[in-house]
Every structure is written in structure tokens, then in C-alpha cells.
N, C-alpha and C positions, 0 to 999 in steps of 0.2 A: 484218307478222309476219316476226321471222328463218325463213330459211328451213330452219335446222336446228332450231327452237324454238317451240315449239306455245305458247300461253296456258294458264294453270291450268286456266281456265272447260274449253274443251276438252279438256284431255286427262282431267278427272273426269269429262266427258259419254262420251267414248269408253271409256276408263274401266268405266266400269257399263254399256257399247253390247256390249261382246265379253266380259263376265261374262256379258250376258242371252244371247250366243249360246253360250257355255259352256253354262248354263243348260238350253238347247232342247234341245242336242245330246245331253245326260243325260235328258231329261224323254223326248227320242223313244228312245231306246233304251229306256225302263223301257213307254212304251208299247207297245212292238212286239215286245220280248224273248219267245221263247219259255216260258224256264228260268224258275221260280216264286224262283231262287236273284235271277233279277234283276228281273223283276215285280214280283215281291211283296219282298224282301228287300233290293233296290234295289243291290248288291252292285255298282256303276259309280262310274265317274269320269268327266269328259270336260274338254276345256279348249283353249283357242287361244295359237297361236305365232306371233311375229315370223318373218319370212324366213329368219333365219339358224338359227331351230330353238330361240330361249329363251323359256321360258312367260310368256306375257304375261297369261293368265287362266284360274282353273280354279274350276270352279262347285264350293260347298261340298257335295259326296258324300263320300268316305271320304278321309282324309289322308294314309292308306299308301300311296293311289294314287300319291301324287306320285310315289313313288319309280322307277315303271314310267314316269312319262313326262319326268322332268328329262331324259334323254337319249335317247329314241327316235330324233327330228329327224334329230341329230347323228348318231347313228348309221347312218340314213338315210344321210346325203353321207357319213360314211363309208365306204360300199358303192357309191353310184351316184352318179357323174358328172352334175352343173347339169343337163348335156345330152339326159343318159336318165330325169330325171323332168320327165314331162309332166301336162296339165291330164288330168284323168279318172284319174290313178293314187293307188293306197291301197298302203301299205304294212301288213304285220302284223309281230309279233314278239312274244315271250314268253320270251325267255333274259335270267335275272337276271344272269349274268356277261359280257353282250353288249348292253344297253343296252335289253333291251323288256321289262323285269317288274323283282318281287321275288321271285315263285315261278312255279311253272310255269301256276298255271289263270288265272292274268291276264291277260288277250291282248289289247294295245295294237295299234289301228288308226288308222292316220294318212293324212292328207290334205292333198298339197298345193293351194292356192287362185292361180289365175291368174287376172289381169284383164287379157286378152288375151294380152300375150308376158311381163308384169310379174310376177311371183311376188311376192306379196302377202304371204304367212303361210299356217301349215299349220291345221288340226283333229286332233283326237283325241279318241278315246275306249279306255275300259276296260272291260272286262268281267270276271268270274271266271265261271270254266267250270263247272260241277258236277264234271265229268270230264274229264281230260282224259290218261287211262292210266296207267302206272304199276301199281306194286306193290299197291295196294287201290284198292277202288273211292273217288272223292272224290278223289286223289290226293296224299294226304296222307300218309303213313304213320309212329306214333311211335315205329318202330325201323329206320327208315333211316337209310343209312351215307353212301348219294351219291344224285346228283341224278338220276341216272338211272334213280332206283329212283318217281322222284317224278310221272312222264308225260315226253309229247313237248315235246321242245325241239324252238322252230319259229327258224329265223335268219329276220333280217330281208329277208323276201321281198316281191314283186308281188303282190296278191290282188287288185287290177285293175287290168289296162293300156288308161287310155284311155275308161274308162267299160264295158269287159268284163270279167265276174269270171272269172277264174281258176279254175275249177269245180278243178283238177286237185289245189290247197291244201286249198281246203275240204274233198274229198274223202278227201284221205289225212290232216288230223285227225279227221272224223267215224271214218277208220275206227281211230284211235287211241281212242278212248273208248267206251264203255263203252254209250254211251248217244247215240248218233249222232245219231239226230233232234233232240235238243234241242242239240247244235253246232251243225247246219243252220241252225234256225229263229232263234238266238242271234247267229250269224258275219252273217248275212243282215241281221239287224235293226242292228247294229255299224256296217256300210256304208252302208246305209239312214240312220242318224242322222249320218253323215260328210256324206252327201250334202245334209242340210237347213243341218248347218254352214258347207258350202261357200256353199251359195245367199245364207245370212244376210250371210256373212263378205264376198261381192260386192255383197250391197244396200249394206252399213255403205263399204264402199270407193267404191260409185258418188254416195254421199250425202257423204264426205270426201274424196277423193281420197287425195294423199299425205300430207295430213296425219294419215292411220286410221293407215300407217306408221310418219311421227312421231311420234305418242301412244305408239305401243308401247314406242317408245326411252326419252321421257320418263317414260312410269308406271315403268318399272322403277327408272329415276331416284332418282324419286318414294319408291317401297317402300325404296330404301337408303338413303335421306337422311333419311325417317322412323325406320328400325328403328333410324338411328345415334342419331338423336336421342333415341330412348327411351334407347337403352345408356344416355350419354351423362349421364342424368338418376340412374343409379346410384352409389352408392357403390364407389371403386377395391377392387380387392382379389381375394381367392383362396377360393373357395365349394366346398367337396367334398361330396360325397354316398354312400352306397353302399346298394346293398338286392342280395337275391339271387332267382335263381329256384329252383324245387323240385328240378328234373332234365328230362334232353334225351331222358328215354327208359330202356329197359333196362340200353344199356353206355354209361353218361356217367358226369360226375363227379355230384357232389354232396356241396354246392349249388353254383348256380353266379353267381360275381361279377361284379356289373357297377356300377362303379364312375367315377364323374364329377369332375375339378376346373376348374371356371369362372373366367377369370382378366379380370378386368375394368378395363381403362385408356382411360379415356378415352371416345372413339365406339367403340373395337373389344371384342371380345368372342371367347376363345379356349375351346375344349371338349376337354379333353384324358382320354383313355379309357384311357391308360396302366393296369395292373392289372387291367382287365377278362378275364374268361374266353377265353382260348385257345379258336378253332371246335372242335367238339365232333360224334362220333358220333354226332348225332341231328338231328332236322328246324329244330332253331329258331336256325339260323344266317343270320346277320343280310348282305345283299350291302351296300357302303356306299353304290349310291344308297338302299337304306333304310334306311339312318344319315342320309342328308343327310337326308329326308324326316320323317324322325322327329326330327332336331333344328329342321327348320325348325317346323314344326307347335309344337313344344313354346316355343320363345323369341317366335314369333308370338303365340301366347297371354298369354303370360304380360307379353309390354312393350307389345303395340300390336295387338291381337286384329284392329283393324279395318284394319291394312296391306292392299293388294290382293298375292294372293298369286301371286306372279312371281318372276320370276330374281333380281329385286334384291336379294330379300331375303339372296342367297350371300353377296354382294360384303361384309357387314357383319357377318362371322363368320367363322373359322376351327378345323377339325376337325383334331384328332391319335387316328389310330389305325392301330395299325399293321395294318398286311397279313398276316392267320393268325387273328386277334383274332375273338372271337364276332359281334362289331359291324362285321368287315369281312373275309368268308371269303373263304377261294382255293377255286375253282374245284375240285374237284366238290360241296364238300361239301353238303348236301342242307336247305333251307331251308325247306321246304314250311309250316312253322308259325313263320315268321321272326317272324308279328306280335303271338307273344307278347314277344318280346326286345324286340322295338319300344315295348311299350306299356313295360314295365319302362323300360326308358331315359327312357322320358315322367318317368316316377315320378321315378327317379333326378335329372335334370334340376328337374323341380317342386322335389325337395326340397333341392336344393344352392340353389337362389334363392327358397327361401319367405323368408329376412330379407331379401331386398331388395325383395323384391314380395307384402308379407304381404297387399295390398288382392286380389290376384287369386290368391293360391298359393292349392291346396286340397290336402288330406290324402292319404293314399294310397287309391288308387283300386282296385279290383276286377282291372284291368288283366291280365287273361286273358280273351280271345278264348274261351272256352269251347265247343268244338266237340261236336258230335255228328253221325255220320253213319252212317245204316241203308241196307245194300242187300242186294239180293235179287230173287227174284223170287217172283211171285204166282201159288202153282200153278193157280189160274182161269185163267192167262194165261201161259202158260209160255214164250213167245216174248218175253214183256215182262220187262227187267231195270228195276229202279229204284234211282235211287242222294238220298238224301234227305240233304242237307246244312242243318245249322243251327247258326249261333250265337247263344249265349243270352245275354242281357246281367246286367249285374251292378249293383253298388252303383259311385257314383259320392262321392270323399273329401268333407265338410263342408268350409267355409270358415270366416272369422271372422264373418260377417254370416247364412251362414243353414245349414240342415242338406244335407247330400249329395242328390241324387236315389237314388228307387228304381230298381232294374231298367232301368237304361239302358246302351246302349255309350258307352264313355270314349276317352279323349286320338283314337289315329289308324284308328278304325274307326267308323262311323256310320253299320250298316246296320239293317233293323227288322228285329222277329221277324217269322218266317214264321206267321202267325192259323193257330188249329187247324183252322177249316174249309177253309181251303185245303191246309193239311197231309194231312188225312184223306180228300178229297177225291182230291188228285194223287197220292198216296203211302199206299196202301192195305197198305204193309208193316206201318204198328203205330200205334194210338189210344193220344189223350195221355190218361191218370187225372187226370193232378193238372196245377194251372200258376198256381204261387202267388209272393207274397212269404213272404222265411222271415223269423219271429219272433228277433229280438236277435244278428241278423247285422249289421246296422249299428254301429260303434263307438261308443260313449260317449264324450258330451262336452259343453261348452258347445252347441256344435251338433251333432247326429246323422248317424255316416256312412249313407249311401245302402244301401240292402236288398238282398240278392243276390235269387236267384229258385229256386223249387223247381219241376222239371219232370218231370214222369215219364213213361214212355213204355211200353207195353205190346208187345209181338209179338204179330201176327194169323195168323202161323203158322212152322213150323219153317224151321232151316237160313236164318234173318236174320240178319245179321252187325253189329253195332255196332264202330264206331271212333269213341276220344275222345284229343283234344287240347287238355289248359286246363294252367294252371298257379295258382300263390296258394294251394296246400291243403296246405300245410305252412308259408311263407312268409309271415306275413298282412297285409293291408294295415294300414298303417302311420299314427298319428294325430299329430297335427300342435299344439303351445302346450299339453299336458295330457292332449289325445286320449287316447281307448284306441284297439284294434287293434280291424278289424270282423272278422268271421267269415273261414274259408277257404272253398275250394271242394271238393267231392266228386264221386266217380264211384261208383255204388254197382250192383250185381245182388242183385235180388232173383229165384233161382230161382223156379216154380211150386209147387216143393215146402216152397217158403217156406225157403228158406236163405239165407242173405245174404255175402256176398262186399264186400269194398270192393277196386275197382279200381283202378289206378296213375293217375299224373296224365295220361301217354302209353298208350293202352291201344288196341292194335290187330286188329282185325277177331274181336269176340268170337263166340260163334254162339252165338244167340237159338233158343232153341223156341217154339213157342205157348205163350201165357200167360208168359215168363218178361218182366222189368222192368229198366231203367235207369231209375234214380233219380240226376236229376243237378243239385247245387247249386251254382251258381255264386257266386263271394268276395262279402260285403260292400264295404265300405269305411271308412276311419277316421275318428274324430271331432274335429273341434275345440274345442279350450278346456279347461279343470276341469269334471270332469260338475257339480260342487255349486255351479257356478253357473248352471246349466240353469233355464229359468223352469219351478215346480212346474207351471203349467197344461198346458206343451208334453209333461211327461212324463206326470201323465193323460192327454192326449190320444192320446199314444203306444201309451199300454196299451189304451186301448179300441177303438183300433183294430189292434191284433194287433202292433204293429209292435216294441213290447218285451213280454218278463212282467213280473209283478208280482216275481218274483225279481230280475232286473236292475233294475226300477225300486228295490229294497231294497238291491242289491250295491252298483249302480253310480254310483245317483243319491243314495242314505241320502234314500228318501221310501217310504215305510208306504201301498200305499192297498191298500184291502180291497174288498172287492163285495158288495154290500146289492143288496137286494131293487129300489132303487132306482138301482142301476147302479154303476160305480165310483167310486170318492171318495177324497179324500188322507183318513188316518185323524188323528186329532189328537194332537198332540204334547206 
């Protein structure tokens, strides 16, 4: 064996060896996590780096993650000297304009791995914090101006030296939030899951030696000599797109453009965001590693889903966007809800290369992160603050081959709902009424977009605060060879005294009494094909199970079916 060149055999065993410790190292954080945001919500990332700090594997959790760890390492030696990181040290950091996040409750921990004096490759993982200070509780807020209004920015510091933590870090974020103990219990388990990476990442080395090293050089290899090759298999040419979002808030524009042209020659592939929306007074400004991240995600799907996802996959693509742009802020401006801009850009991207990749494009997608967050306290417990963060999922676009999902997260988020009994259970601020699919949210079409979700939420007592974050409720997802558009999304109050209010798409810290309601509907998705080519059985089936009426199945479909005694039936023609 050359000694700079590993065999296929092994670098695909190594390969899937440091996915599975990726893998663990997400799996023991979701065990050990405090926060119900990552327990139950699973709201991580985690993943393994070559020496020099480029990713060499990151377990399938959320894909916005990337964006926090393409540069952590790096920024690591950045700061500290070969010399001053030793074995037993972690780093932390969470500044999206400094190389450890996309917003502030993300908080990247990292880990270098020595086998003796050798420095091996690092670990990482991710985390979102529920709180982490700032201007509202969650730290989110849908009328900030700057990033400062959004929590603590942590620089890339020591949070252990040596195998000792650093209590003095940990200390002065818990007392940055809101909700301390669950930093505590969250920060703790973070390290905790570093530490099982470290262990793994020295079995796999003492089982390889330096060929664990070479594999990593190789697979990246590997990821860019595939993604070229997919290019490669494209037709040349120049692909635009454009779709827009609602608004960034109270003082932004609106709408706001985001705009794609794909320029394709050869093995290369160029992304240029020229026209896109100028950064914007409001939270959903995008840092451009989550532009790299979100274009990675998106071209991996769509030419070679099953590339391992590493560095290589840069080297076979180039981004144009300039510096000021939505998609790639200066410094301060306030990002906290970046990952609705991220999922739009998904969109955008999808539909600039649905003719060249009609077998895997799908329609427009729900593609709002749809947030809700209640905090308060519980005058049973009046020393206890509670801060409840949820995102709700939506419909997911049809394809050519089969209909959208219901109620699922899309393109670069893939966290679960938080179950009511746990909801109800940790978070005695407010009982869910309702937590449904909504009827004829999905687009029409040959195949059916994917079902938003209806979810309602009740207050269990006065002076609870709601904040909400979605977008798609003016905007609507987009269908794709004939498609219709699937439903938008909603933020609605319903008073106690039964009055009703519909709320903005950004709507910040409302105050809830007993008995008062958010009622909150998240976007469908759009349809593929000519509805009148739909098989009539799939749209009976549709209607008797809620998922269209009998009105759309007449509007949309031109199919008549009535309801007999004996259930529903196409009527005859």
C-alpha cells in the first residue's frame, strides 16, 4: 500500500467507522441532555474532524448544523497556538461572525483527540440552548435590530483545560440565561458526549493506526470526485430561480427576494445570489457559513444524496454573494431566525434545478421553521421561570413519483415535535386543545403536497408571554409541472372573551391571560403534476380521511363524490 493511499475497501470501512462515532457522540448527548429542547426535540448535531480541523463526518441530525461547525477547528488555531492545545482540552464557542454558530443558542464544543504526542482529529458536537439571554426569553426576537439584542456571545474559549472544566465559562453563561439549570445540566452533557467521541475516535486509531488519518484525506477525496461526477452527468447551462419571504419583522421590507443562478460546465458548478435581499432589520439574516451549509445540504440531495458528508464536498462548487446581502451579513446584524432564509434558499436552489433533476426535485416545501415560544412563570412556583420552545413541522413539496409528507421538518432542520405529554408535563405554562393535520392544506396535483399542522395552545394562567417566528403566510409554497400552491401558515389569538386577532408572521412576546389561545398553522406544501390526472381512488381516499373536502376534491380534482349512508363514493358521471 502507497503510503500516502489507502485502498477503496478501507477508506469505506473507516468511512462508516467515524459516521458511527459521529453517530454515538449525538446519541449520548440526546441521552444525557437536560433540556426537553434536546432530549426530546433532539435539537444536535455532532461530527469528527481530520487534524487540520476539515469535517470528515457528521451524523445525519440537523443540516443547519453544519454551518456552526465548517469552521470551529479552524478557528480554534486561529486563536491558540499547536502548543497550547493539549489532550483533555474542549473548546466552546457560539459567535456566527467568528466561526462557532449560525445564531447565538447553538453552542459548538469541540475536542481535540491525541494518541500520545500525535494529534489525531478533533470531535464536536452541537447543541441549541433554550436560552441563552437576550432581549426575550428563547432568544430570539422578531424585532431586533442587532445581535446583541439576541443573547451572549461566547468567543472561542477553554471550557476544559486538561480534563478540568472550567466551572468559571459555564458559570457566567448559566448566569446569562434565563433558566440556568438547564445550561448546567445541557453544557455538562455536551462534554460528557465529547468525551465518549474522544474514547471511540482512539479505539478506531489504535485498531488503524495511520491509516484512520489517511482515510480521512481520502473520503474527502472521495465526496469531491463523486459530487463532480454527478455535476458532470448534467446538462451545461444557466438555471435561475427566485421565490420570496413574507417579511423580517415590523421595520423591514417587504417582500423580501431571494434569488438563484446555477451556471453549469462541465464537473463545476457555480451558485451566484446576485439580487438577493440586501441584510435587513430583522432576525432572519443569514452568516455565510449558513449559506455554505445550506447550499451544501441542498446540491447533496438533489445529485448524490448518499455522498459522505465532509469538506470535499466545497472543493466541487463555488458561491458568489456579496458581503451586505441577506445571505451573507456583516456583523451585527441580528440572525436569530436565519433558518427560515436558509430553508427558502433550499427552495430557491430545488427549483432552479428541478429540469435537471426532475427524478429527485420536489415542489415547494413548507419551508418555515415555525416557532413558538411561551415563558413565564407558574405562580405555584414563583421562584421557577419556564421558557418552552417549539417548532412545528409542516407539509413537505410532492414529487413526480409519489405525494409530499404530512407534518414533517424539510430541507435543513430535522428536529421532532416535542409529545404533549412531555410538553404538559415540564412546562405547566399552557395545555395543547388541539394537534392536528389541517384539511386541504396540501397542494393539488398529480401528487398531493404534504399537510401543514394545526396546533393550539391554551394559557394556564396570566402574564405568559408568547413569541412567534415562521414565515410562508403570505408567500405560499410553490408547485412544481401543473402543481397548485399548498396552504400558508398562520399565527392566530384567540382572546377568552372569544375575540380573535391574527398575528404577524414575526410576532414578539405577546401576554397571554388564563384561558387566552394561540392557534398556530403551519404552511402546507405544493403539488406535482395536473390535478385531472390524479388516480380518482387516491382522491376518495383523501377525503375520507380529512386530508382534502369534498369541495376541493370538486374544485380541484373535477370529481363529484357524495356521502351515503354507506360512506363516501365517487358519484357517477
Amino acid at each position: 500500500m502507497n503510503k500516502h493511499k489507502v485502498d477503496a475497501v478501507t477508506v469505506e470501512i473507516v468511512g462508516n467507522l467515524l459516521l458511527t462515532i459521529a453517530e454515538e457522540i449525538g446519541i449520548s448527548i440526546i441521552k444525557s441532555a437536560y433540556s426537553s429542547n434536546i432530549k426530546e426535540r433532539r435539537d444536535i448535531s455532532a461530527a469528527v474532524f481530520d487534524p487540520e480541523g476539515n469535517l470528515v463526518a457528521q451524523a445525519e441530525h440537523v443540516p443547519m448544523h453544519l454551518g456552526s461547525l465548517l469552521s470551529i477547528v479552524k478557528e480554534v488555531y486561529n486563536k491558540y497556538p499547536p502548543e497550547a492545545i493539549q489532550r483533555g482540552d474542549m473548546f466552546i464557542g457560539n459567535d456566527p461572525y467568528n466561526g462557532g454558530g449560525t445564531h447565538l443558542p447553538d453552542i459548538t464544543i469541540v475536542a481535540p483527540v491525541f494518541a500520545g504526542e500525535r494529534l489525531i482529529g478533533w470531535v464536536a458536537n452541537l447543541a441549541h440552548h433554550s436560552d441563552v439571554g437576550g432581549k426575550v426569553p428563547g432568544s430570539t426576537s422578531g424585532d431586533a435590530v442587532s445581535i446583541y439584542q439576541e443573547g451572549i456571545k461566547i468567543p472561542i474559549s477553554k471550557i476544559c483545560r486538561q480534563d478540568e472544566v472550567n466551572e468559571e465559562i459555564v458559570d457566567f453563561i448559566m448566569t446569562n440565561s434565563r433558566i440556568p439549570e438547564e445550561r448546567y445540566g445541557d453544557l455538562h452533557a455536551q462534554m460528557a458526549s465529547n468525551r465518549v467521541g474522544v474514547r471511540r475516535l482512539l479505539e478506531a486509531y489504535e485498531q488503524y493506526g495511520e491509516t484512520l488519518v489517511l482515510s480521512m484525506a481520502q473520503l474527502q477525496n472521495y465526496a469531491e470526485r463523486r459530487l463532480r461526477a454527478g455535476i458532470e452527468k448534467l446538462q451545461d447551462g444557466e438555471y435561475s430561480f427566485t421565490d420570496y419571504m413574507d417579511d423580517a419583522g415590523a421595520a423591514s421590507p417587504d417582500p423580501i427576494k431571494l434569488t438563484v443562478k446555477i451556471t453549469i460546465q462541465g464537473d463545476a458548478m457555480e451558485l451566484d445570489f446576485a439580487g438577493s435581499q440586501p441584510q435587513v432589520n430583522g432576525p432572519i439574516n443569514v452568516t455565510y457559513n449558513g449559506l455554505l451549509a445550506t447550499v451544501f445540504y441542498s446540491i447533496k440531495a438533489l445529485i448524490d444524496p448518499d455522498i459522505y458528508s465532509n469538506a470535499g464536498i466545497y472543493r466541487a462548487f463555488t458561491i458568489k454573494a456579496e458581503p451586505g446581502l441577506i445571505i451573507n451579513a456583516r456583523n451585527p446584524a441580528p440572525v436569530g431566525a436565519r433558518i427560515d432564509t436558509c430553508m427558502r434558499v433550499s427552495d430557491v436552489i430545488f427549483g432552479a434545478m428541478a429540469p435537471l433533476v426532475p427524478e429527485r426535485a420536489i415542489a415547494g416545501c413548507n419551508s418555515s421553521c415555525t416557532t413558538a415560544v411561551f415563558s413565564g412563570y407558574d405562580p405555584r412556583d414563583p421562584d421557577q421561570f419556564y421558557v418552552y420552545l417549539e417548532t412545528i413541522a409542516g407539509g413537505s413539496g410532492a414529487s413526480r413519483r409519489a405525494d409530499g409528507l404530512n407534518g414533517v421538518q424539510v430541507h435543513l432542520t430535522n428536529t421532532s415535535n416535542l409529545p404533549i405529554e412531555a410538553l404538559e408535563m415540564e412546562f405547566p405554562l399552557v395545555i395543547v386543545r388541539e394537534y392536528s393535520l389541517i384539511e386541504d392544506s396540501g397542494g393539488p396535483g398529480e401528487f398531493r403536497g404534504g399537510l401543514g399542522i394545526r396546533r393550539e395552545f391554551e394559557s394556564r394562567f396570566d402574564q405568559v408571554t408568547f413569541t412567534g417566528l415562521g414565515d410562508r403566510q403570505k408567500f405560499l409554497p410553490w408547485g412544481l409541472n401543473g402543481g397548485g400552491e399548498g396552504a400558508g401558515g398562520v399565527y392566530q389569538l384567540k382572546r377568552a372573551d372569544n375575540s380573535v386577532e391574527r398575528l404577524p408572521s414575526k410576532c414578539t412576546e405577546i401576554v397571554l391571560n388564563r384561558g387566552d389561545r394561540i392557534v398556530i398553522h403551519t404552511p402546507g406544501a405544493g403539488g406535482y403534476g395536473n390535478p385531472a390526472d390524479r388516480d380518482p381512488s387516491l382522491v376518495l381516499k383523501d377525503v375520507i380521511e380529512k386530508k382534502i373536502s369534498i369541495r376541493q376534491a370538486k374544485e380541484k380534482y373535477g370529481l363529484q363524490i357524495i356521502q351515503t349512508p354507506q360512506g363516501y363514493q365517487i358519484a357517477q358521471q
